[in-house]
C-alpha positions in Angstrom: -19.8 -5.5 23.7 -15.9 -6.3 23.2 -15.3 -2.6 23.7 -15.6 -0.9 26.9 -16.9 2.2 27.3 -17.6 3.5 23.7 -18.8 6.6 24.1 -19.3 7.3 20.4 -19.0 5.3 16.9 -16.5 3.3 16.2 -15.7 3.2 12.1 -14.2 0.1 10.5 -13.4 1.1 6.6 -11.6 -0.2 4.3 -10.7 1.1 0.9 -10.8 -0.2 -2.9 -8.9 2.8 -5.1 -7.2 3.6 -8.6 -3.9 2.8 -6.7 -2.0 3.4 -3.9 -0.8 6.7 -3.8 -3.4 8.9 -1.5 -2.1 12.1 -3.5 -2.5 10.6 -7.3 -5.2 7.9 -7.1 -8.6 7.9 -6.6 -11.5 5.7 -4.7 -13.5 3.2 -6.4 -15.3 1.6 -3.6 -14.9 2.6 0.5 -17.4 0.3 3.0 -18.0 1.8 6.4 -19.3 -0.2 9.4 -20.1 1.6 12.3 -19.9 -0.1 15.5 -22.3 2.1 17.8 -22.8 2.7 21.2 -25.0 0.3 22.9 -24.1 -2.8 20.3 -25.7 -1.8 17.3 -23.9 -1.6 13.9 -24.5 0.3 10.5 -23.1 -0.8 7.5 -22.9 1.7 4.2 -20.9 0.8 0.9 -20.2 3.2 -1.7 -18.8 2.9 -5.5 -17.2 5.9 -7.0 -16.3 6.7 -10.6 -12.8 7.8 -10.0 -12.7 10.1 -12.8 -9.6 8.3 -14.2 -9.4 5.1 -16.0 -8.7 2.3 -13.5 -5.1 0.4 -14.2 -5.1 -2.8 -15.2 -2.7 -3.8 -12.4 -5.6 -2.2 -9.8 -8.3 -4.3 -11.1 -6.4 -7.4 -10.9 -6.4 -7.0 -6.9 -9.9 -5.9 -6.7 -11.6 -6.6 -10.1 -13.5 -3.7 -10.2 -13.1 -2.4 -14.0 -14.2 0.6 -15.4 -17.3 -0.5 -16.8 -18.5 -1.0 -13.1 -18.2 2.1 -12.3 -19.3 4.0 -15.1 -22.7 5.1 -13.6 -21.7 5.7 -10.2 -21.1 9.3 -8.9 -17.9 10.6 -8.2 -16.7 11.2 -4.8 -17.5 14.9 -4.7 -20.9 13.8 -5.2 -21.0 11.5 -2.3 -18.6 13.7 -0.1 -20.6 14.9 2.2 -22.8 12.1 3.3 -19.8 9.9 4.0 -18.1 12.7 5.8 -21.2 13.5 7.8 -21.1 9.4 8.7 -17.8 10.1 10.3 -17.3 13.1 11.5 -18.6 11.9 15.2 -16.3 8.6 14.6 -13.2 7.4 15.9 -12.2 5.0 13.4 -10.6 1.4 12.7 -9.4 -1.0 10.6 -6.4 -3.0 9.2 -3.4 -1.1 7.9 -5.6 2.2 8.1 -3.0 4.4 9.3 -0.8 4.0 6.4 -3.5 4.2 3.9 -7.0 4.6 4.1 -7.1 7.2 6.5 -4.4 9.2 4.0 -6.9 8.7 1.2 -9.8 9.7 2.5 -7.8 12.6 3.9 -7.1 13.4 0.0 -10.3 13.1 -0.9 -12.1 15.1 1.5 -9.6 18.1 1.1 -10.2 18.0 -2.5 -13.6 19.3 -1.6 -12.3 21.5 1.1 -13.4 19.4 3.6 -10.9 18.7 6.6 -11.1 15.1 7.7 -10.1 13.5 10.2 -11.3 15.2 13.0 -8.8 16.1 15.8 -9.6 14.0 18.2 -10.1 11.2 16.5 -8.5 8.3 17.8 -7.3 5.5 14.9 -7.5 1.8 15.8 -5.4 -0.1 13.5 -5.6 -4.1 13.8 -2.7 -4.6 11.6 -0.1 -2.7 14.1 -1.9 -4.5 17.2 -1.0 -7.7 14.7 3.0 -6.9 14.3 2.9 -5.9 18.0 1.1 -9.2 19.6 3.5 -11.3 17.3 6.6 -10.3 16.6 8.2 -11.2 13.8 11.6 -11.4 14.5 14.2 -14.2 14.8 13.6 -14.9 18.6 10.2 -15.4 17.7 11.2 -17.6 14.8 13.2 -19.5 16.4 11.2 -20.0 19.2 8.2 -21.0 17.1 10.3 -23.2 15.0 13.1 -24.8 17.0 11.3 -24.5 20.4 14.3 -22.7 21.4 15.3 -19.4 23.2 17.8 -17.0 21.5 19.8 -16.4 24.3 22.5 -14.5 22.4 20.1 -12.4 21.0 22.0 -9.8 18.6 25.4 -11.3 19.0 26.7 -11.7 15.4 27.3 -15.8 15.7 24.5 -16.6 17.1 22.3 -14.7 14.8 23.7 -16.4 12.0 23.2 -20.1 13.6 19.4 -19.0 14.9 19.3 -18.2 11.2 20.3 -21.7 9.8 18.7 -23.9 12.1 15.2 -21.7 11.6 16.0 -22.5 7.6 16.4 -26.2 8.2 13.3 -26.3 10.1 11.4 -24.4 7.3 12.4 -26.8 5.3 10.9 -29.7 7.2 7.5 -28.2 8.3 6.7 -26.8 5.0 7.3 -29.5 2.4 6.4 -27.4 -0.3 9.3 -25.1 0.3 10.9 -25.1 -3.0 14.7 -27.1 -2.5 16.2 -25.4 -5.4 18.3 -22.5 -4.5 17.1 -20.5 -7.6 13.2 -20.8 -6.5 13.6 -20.9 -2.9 15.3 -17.3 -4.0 12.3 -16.6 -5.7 10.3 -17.6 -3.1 11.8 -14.9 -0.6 11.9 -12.5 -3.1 9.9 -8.9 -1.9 7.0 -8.6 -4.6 6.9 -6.1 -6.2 3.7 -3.8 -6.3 2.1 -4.6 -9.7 3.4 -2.3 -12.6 6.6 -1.0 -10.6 9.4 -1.1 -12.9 12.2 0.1 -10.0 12.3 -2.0 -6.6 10.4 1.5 -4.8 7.8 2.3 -7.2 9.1 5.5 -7.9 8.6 4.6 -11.2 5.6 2.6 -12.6 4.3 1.1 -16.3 0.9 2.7 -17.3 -0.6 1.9 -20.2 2.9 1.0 -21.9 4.6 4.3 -20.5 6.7 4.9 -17.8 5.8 7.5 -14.9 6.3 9.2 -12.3 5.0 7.7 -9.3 5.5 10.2 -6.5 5.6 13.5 -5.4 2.7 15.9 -6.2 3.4 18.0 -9.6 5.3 15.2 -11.2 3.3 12.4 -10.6 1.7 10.8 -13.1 3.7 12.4 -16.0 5.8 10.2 -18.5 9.2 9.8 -17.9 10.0 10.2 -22.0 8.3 13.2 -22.0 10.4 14.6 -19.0 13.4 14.0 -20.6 12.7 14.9 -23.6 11.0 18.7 -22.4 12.2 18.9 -18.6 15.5 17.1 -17.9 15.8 19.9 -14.9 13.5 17.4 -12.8 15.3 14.2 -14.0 18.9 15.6 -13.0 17.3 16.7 -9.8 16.8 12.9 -9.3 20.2 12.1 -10.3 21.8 14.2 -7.7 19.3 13.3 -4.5 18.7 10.1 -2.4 16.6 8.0 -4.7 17.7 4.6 -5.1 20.5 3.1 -7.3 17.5 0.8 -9.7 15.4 4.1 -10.0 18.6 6.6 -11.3 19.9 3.7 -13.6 16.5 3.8 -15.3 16.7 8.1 -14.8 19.9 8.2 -16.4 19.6 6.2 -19.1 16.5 8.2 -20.1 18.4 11.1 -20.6 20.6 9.4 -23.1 17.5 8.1 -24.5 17.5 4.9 -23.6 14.2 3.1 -22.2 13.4 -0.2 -21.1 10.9 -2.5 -23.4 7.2 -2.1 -22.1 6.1 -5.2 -20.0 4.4 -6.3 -22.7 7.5 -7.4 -24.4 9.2 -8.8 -21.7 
């Protein structure tokens, strides 16, 4: 066994959902493998209707439409066998602990059930990834240049780490755009699918913008809010949101929105 000691199950999962919010979205399809004392392993997959149509953006990532799940049963149905197949589990899996866990967390108290347990201990592989190999410009320039950045966090040097990790990009990867404009592009942070501001604190569904955080707002179109509750808009305005998401705020209150994607 790779593990030592395992003194009870060990549960990988991972997650397939509406979206990404744990609050607003819903699961579609969770599989659980449990790694068990002794060696053995049990693996259980499950399909939820969410109750909710899925976006389009979500089944591009996972292609699970709606028509897939039609039949299934919702999660409350299925609640309680999956949360009696980890209730005795410490659990595990990539990027868990900023999402799946949170989601099932959702879910479960929808049905007043209080997941995770308190002693449950969360093994995430994708933080023991970022940890093991670092991502920073040492590293870089190490891996690149075969070099050690001695000046480490000294202005000049950062900058010339910087350029000579660029040029040697440039030469490992030949199909590293050359163009300015689409090596830009290239570097550019994507963009969740359907975000309209840089945050997602706004999001096209189905041709309307919403709300895509928080707990009582989310969800609800942003022409509707300004047009029946600009008190929530203006409350926007005048906290720490970004400057992209209280252009697109503001200008909705003067009645001004953005052309759907569609359009684009």
């Amino acid at each position: 066994m790779f593990l030592q000691n395992l003194k009870r199950p060990l549960a990988f999962i991972d997650i397939e959902s509406t979206g990404a919010n744990p609050r607003q979205d819903r699961i579609i399809e969770l599989a659980i493998v449990k790694l068990l004392p002794g060696g053995a392993r049990e693996t259980h997959v499950f399909r939820c209707n969410p109750g909710m149509p899925i976006p389009a953006e979500a089944q591009a990532i996972h292609h699970i439409a709606n028509a897939d799940v039609a039949d299934c049963p919702l999660f409350s149905d299925l609640a309680e066998k999956i949360f009696n197949l980890l209730k005795d589990c410490d659990l595990a899996g990539f990027g868990i602990g900023r999402f799946d866990v949170l989601m099932l967390t959702e879910e479960f108290a929808r049905v007043g059930l209080a997941f995770p347990a308190e002693d449950c201990r969360v093994i995430d592989t994708q933080r023991i990834y970022h940890k093991k190999e670092p991502r920073d410009l040492t590293a870089a320039l190490r891996f690149y240049c075969n070099e050690e950045h001695v000046n480490a966090h000294g202005a000049e040097a950062d900058t010339l780490a910087s350029l000579k990790v660029l040029e040697a990009q440039l030469v490992k990867y030949p199909d590293l755009p050359r163009d300015l404009d689409a090596l830009s592009g290239y570097c550019a942070h994507k963009r969740e699918a359907g975000w309209l501001d840089k945050t997602g604190k706004l999001k096209w569904v189905d041709g309307d913008i919403v709300i895509n955080f928080g707990v009582q707002y989310a969800g609800r179109k942003l022409r509707e809010l300004a047009q029946n509750n600009p008190k929530f808009l203006k409350w926007i305005l005048k906290s720490d949101f970004p400057f992209d998401t209280k252009k697109i705020v503001a200008d909705a209150l003067e009645g001004k929105f953005p052309a759907g994607p569609e359009t684009n």
